[in-house]
LOBARO-51211 format. One record per residue (C-alpha): residue number from 1; residue in three letters; z, y, x. Coordinates in steps of 0.02 Angstrom, whole numbers. Layout:
! residues N
+-----+--------+--------+--------+--------+
| num | residu |     c3 |     c2 |     c1 |
+-----+--------+--------+--------+--------+
| NUM |    ALA |      Z |      Y |      X |
...
+-----+--------+--------+--------+--------+
This chain:
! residues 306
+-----+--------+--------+--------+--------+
| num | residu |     c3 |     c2 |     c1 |
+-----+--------+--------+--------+--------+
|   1 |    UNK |   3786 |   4091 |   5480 |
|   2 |    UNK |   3884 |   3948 |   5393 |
|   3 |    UNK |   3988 |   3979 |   5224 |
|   4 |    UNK |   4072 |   3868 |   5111 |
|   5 |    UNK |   3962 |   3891 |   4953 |
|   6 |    UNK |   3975 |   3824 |   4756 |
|   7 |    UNK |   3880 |   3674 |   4735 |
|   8 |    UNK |   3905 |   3592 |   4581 |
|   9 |    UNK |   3823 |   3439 |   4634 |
|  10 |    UNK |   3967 |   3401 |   4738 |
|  11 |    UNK |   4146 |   3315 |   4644 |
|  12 |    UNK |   4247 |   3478 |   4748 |
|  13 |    UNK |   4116 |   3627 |   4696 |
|  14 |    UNK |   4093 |   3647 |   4868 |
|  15 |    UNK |   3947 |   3648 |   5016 |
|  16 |    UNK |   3951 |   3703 |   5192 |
|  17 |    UNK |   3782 |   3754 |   5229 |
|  18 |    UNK |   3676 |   3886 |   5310 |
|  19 |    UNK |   3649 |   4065 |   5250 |
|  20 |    UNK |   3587 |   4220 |   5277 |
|  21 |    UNK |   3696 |   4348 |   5378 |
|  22 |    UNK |   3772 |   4475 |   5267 |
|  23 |    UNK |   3667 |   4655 |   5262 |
|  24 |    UNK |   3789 |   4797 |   5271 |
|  25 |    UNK |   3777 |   4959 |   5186 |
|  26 |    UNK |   3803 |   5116 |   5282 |
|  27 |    UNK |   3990 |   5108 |   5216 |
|  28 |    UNK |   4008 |   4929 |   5279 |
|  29 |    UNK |   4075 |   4864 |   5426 |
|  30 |    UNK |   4072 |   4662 |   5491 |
|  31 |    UNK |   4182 |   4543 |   5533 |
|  32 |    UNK |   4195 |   4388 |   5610 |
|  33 |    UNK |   4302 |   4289 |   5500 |
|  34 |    UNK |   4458 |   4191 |   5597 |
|  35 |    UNK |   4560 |   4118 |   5473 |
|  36 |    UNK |   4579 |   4130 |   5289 |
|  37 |    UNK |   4684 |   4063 |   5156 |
|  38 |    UNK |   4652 |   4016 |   4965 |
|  39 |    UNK |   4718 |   4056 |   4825 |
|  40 |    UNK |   4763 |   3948 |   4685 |
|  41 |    UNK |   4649 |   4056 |   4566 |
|  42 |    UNK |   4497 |   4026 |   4688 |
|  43 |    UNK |   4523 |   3866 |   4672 |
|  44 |    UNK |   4549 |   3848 |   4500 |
|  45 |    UNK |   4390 |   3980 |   4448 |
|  46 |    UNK |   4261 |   3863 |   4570 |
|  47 |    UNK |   4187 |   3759 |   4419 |
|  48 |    UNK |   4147 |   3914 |   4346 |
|  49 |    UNK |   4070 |   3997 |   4468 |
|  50 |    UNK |   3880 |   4004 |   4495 |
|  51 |    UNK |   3776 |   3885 |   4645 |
|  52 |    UNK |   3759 |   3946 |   4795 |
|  53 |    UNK |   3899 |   4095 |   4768 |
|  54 |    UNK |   4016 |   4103 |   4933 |
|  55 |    UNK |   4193 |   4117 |   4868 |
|  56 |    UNK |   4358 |   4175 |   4940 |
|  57 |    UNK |   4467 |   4341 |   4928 |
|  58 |    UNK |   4560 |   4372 |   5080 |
|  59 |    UNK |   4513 |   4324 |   5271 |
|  60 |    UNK |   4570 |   4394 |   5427 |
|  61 |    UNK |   4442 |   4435 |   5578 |
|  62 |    UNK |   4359 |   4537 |   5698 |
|  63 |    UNK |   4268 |   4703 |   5679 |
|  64 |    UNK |   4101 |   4653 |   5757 |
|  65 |    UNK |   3999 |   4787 |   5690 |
|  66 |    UNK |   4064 |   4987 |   5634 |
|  67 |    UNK |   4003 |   5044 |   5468 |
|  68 |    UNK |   3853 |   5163 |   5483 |
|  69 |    UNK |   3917 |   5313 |   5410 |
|  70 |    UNK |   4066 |   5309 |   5551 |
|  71 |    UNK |   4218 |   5254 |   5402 |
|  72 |    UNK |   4327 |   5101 |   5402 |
|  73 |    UNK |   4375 |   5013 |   5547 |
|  74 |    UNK |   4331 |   5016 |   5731 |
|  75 |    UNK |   4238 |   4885 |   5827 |
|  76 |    UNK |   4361 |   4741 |   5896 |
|  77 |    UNK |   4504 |   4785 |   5792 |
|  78 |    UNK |   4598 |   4651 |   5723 |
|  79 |    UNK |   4584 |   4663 |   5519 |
|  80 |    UNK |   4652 |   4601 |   5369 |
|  81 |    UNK |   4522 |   4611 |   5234 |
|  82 |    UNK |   4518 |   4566 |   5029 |
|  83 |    UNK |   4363 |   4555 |   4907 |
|  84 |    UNK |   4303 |   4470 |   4758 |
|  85 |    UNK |   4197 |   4344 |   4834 |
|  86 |    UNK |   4123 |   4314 |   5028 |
|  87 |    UNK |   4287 |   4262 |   5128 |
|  88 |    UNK |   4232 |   4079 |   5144 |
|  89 |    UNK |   4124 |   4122 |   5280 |
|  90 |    UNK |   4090 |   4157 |   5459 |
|  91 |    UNK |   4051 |   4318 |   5443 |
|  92 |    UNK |   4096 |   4457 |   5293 |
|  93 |    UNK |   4062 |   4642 |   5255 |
|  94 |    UNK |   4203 |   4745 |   5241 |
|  95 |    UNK |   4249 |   4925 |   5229 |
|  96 |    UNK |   4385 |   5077 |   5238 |
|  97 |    UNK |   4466 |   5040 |   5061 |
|  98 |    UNK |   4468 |   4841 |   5110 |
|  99 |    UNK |   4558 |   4830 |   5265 |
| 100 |    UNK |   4727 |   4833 |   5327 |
| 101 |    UNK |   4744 |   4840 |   5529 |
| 102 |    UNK |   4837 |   4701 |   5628 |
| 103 |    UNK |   4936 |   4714 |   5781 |
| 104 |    UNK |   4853 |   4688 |   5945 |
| 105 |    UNK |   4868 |   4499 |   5989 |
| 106 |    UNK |   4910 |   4464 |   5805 |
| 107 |    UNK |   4899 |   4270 |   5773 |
| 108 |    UNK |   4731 |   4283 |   5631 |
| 109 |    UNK |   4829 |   4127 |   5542 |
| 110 |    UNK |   4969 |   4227 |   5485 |
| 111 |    UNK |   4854 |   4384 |   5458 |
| 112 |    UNK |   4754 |   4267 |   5322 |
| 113 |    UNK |   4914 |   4256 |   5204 |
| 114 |    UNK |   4932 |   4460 |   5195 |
| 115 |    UNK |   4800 |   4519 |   5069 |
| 116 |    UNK |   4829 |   4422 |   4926 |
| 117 |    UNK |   4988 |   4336 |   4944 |
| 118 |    UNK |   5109 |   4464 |   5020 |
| 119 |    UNK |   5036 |   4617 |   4957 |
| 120 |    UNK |   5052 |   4541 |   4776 |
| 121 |    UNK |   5221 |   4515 |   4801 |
| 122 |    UNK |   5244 |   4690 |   4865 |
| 123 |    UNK |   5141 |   4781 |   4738 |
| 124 |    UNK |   5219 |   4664 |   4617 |
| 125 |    UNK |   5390 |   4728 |   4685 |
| 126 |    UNK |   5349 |   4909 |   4660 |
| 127 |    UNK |   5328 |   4885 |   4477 |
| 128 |    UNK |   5515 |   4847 |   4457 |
| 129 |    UNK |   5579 |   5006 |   4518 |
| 130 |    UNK |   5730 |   5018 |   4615 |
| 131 |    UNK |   5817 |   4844 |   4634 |
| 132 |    UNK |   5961 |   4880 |   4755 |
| 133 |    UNK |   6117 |   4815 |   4695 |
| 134 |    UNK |   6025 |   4726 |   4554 |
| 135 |    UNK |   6002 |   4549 |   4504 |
| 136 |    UNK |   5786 |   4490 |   4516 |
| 137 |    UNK |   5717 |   4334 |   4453 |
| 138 |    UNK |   5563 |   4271 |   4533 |
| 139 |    UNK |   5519 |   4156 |   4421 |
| 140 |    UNK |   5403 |   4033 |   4535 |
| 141 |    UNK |   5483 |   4034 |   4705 |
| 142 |    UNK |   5413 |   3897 |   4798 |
| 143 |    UNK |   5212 |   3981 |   4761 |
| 144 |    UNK |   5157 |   4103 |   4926 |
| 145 |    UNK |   5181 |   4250 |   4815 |
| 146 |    UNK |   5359 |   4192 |   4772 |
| 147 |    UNK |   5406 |   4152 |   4939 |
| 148 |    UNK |   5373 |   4327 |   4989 |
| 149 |    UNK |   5437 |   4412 |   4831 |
| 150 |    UNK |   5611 |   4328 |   4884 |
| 151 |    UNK |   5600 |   4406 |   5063 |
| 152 |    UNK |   5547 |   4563 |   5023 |
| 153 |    UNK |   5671 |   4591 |   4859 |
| 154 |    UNK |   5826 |   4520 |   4976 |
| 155 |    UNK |   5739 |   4656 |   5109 |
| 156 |    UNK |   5761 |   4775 |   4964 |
| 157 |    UNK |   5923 |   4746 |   4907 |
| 158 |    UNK |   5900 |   4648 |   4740 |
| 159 |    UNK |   6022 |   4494 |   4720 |
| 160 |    UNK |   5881 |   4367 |   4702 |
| 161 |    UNK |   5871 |   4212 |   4614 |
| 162 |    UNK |   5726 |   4113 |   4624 |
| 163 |    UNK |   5681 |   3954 |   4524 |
| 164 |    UNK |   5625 |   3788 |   4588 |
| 165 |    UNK |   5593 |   3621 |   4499 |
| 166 |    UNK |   5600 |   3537 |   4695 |
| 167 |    UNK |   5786 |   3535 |   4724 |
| 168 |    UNK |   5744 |   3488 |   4901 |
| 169 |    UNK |   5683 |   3666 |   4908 |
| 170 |    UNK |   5839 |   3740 |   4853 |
| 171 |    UNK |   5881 |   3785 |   5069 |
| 172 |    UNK |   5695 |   3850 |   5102 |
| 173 |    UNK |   5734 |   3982 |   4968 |
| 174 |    UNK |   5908 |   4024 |   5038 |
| 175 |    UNK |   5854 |   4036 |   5200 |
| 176 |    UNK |   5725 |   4155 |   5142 |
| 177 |    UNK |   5869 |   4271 |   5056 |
| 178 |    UNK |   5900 |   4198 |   4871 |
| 179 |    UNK |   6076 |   4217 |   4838 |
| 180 |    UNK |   6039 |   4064 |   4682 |
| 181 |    UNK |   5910 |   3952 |   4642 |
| 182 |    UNK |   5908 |   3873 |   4477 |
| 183 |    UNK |   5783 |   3763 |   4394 |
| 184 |    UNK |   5725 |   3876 |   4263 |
| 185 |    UNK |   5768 |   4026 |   4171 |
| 186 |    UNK |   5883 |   3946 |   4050 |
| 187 |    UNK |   5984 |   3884 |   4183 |
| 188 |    UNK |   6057 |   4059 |   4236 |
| 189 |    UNK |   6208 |   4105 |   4218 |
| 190 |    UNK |   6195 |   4288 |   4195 |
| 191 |    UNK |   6036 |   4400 |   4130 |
| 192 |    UNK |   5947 |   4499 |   4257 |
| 193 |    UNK |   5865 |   4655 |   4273 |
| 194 |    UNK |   5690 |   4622 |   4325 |
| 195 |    UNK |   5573 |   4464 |   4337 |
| 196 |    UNK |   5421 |   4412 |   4453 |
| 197 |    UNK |   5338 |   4283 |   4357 |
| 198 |    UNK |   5209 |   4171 |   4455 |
| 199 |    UNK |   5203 |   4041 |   4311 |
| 200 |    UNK |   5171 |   4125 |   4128 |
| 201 |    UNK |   5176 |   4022 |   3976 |
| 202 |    UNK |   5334 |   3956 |   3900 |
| 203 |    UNK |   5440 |   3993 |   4066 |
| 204 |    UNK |   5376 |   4182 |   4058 |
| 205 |    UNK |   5444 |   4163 |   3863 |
| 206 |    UNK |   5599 |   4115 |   3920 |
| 207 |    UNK |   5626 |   4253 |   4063 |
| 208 |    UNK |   5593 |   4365 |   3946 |
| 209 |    UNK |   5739 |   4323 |   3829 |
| 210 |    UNK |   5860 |   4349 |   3999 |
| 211 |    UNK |   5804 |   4514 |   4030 |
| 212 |    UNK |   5951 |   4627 |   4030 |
| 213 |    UNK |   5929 |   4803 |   3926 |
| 214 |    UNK |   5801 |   4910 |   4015 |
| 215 |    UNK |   5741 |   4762 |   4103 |
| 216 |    UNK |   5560 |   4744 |   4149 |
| 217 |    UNK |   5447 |   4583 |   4183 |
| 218 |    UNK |   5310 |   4580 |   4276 |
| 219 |    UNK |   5166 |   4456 |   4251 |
| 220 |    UNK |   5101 |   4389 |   4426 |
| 221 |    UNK |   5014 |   4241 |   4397 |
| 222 |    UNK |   4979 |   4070 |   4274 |
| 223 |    UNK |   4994 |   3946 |   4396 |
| 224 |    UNK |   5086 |   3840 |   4253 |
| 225 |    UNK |   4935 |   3828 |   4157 |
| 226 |    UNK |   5006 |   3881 |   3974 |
| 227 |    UNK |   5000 |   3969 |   3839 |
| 228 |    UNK |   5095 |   4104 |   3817 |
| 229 |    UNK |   5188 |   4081 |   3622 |
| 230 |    UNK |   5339 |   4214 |   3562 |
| 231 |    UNK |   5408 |   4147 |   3417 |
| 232 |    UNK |   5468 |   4261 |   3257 |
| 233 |    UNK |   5624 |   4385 |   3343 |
| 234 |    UNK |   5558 |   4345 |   3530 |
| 235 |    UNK |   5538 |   4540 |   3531 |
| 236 |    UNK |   5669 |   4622 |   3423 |
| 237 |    UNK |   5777 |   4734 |   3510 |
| 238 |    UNK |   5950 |   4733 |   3478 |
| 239 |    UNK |   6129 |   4788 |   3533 |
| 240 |    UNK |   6091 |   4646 |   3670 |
| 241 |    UNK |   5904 |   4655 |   3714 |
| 242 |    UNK |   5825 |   4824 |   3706 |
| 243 |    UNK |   5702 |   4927 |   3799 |
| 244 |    UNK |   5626 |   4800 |   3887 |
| 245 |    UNK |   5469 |   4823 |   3966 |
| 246 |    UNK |   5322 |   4656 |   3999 |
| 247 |    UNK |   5189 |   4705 |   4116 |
| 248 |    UNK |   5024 |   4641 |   4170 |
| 249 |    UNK |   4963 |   4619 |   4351 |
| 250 |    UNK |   4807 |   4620 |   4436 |
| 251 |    UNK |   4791 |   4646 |   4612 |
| 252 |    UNK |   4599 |   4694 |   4595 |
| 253 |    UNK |   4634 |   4842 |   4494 |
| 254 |    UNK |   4769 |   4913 |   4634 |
| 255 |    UNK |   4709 |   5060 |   4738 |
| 256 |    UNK |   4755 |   5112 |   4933 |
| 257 |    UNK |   4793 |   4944 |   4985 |
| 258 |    UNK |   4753 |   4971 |   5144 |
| 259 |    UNK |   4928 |   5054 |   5220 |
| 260 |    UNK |   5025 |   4915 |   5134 |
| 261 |    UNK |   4911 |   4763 |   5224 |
| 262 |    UNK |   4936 |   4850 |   5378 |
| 263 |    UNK |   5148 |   4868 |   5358 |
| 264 |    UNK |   5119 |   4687 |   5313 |
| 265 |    UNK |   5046 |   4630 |   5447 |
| 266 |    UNK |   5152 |   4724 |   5557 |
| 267 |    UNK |   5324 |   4659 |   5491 |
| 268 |    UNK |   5246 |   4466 |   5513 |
| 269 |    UNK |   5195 |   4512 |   5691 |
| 270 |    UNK |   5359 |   4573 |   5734 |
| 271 |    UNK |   5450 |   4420 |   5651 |
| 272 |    UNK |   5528 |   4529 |   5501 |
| 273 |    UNK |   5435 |   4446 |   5385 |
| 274 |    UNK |   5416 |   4246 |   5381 |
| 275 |    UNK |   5213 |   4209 |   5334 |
| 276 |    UNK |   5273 |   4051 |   5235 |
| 277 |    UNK |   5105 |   3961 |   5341 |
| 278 |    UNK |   5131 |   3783 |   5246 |
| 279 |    UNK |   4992 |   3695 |   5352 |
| 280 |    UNK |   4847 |   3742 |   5465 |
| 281 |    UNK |   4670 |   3654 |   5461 |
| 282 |    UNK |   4495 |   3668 |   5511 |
| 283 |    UNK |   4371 |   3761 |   5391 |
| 284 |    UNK |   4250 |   3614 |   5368 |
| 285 |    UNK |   4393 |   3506 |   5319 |
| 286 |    UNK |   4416 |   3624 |   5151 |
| 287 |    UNK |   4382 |   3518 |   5009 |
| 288 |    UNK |   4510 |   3381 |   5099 |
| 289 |    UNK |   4636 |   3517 |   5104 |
| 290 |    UNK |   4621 |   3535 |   4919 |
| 291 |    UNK |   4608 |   3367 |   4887 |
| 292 |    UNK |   4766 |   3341 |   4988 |
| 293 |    UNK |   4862 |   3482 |   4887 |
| 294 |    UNK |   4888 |   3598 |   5022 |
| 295 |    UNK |   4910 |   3743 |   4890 |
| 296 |    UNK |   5063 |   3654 |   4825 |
| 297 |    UNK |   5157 |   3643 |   4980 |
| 298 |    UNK |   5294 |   3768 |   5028 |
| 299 |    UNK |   5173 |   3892 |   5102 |
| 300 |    UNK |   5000 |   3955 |   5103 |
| 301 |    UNK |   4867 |   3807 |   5159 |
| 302 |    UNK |   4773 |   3916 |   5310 |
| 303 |    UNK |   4583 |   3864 |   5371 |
| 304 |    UNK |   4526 |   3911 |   5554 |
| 305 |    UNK |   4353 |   3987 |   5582 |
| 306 |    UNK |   4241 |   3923 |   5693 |
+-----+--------+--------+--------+--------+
């Protein structure tokens, strides 16, 4: 089969070339990959990754072979799937605890954005509690995760207020159900209750410091390439800024993902859910889609499968 592979000796990290089909286990099944989507950490890890390694997390695809031992999905079902490594290619192993199901007639280009993009924003979500009635920052908005964590916390209740450096993507993020986009944290006009924070160093800093009492922020991502720094009373608590919680994230370490990439996948199906699909391409023209900045765009950057 052909898969994207790590090649140093190329200025992107990157070869298509020819290698061996995948050998399943008796608890894996296949796929045929259809579409997938990177991830700004993929991207970001691929000088560091050994040659000939195929990368990529999340892909969506066919079931074109059952797993042995009669688990995970069936043959021909439409899947969304999420691993450490393999996605980049045309074919993958998957199996039960990896997969989320897909509608039948699904579009695999909007199935691609589910495993690591949505469900991080829902997982992410979860770890805030109850938000109904109150005010969410997602600190980040214009990343895939943040475009989803505005959805689903409007979905949910929250009043949501999203920041953007773009002002031209101030009506994306009201469309999407942001009740107030600001440029960053310091910007707001009240404190909120919970944060989503895509970014990390100083702007995490400065959520932090509008977190109302009892508040909790959760630590998505780093797409802003910092250090984190808390100066000398950063972390007192006082009358005015007590009990509040900071949180680390890693979707790898969540369990039972499967039910949630299926509900996923369902609510983009059935329109519920915008896929915030920034631009479609052909897999062999990956390294131009970096090179481009696809990942930067309002949306996920999706590759087609041949």
């Amino acid at each position: 089969m052909l898969a994207w592979t790590v090649d140093h000796s190329s200025s992107r990290h990157l070869g298509l070339r020819e290698v061996p089909d995948p050998v399943p286990g008796p608890h894996d099944a296949v796929i045929q990959v259809q579409a997938f989507a990177p991830n700004h950490g993929e991207i970001e890890a691929l000088p560091s990754l050994p040659d000939g390694i195929i990368p990529g997390w999340d892909a969506a695809g066919v079931v074109v072979a059952e797993a042995a031992d009669g688990t995970g999905p069936r043959l021909g079902q439409v899947v969304t799937s999420l691993g450490p490594d393999s996605a980049w290619a045309q074919r993958r192993l998957v199996t039960a605890e990896s997969v989320g199901t897909s509608p039948a007639g699904a579009d695999p280009n909007v199935m691609s954005v589910v495993p690591v993009a949505a469900t991080s924003a829902l997982r992410g979500l979860r770890r805030l509690g109850p938000v109904l009635g109150r005010r969410v920052l997602v600190l980040g908005g214009t990343s895939a995760v943040g475009l989803f964590a505005v959805q689903l916390a409007a979905r949910a209740g929250a009043e949501v207020v999203a920041t953007t450096r773009n002002p031209a993507a101030r009506e994306r993020l009201v469309e999407l159900g942001a009740r107030e986009v600001v440029a960053a944290p310091s910007d707001l006009n009240d404190d909120v209750s919970g944060v989503l924070d895509l970014l990390g160093g100083s702007h995490l800093v400065r959520a932090f410091a509008r977190l109302a009492p009892g508040g909790t922020l959760v630590a998505l991502g780093h797409a802003a390439g910092e250090e984190e720094r808390f100066g000398y009373g950063d972390l007192f608590g006082d009358a005015n800024r007590h009990d509040r919680t900071l949180t680390t994230f890693f979707l790898g370490a969540e369990t039972g993902l499967g039910p949630d990439m299926t509900w996923l996948a369902t609510e983009i199906h059935e329109g519920r859910l915008d896929p915030v699909v920034g631009a479609v391409r052909p897999w062999r023209e990956l390294p131009e889609a970096f090179a481009a900045g696809a990942e930067r765009t309002y949306g996920k950057a999706v590759l087609t499968v041949d």
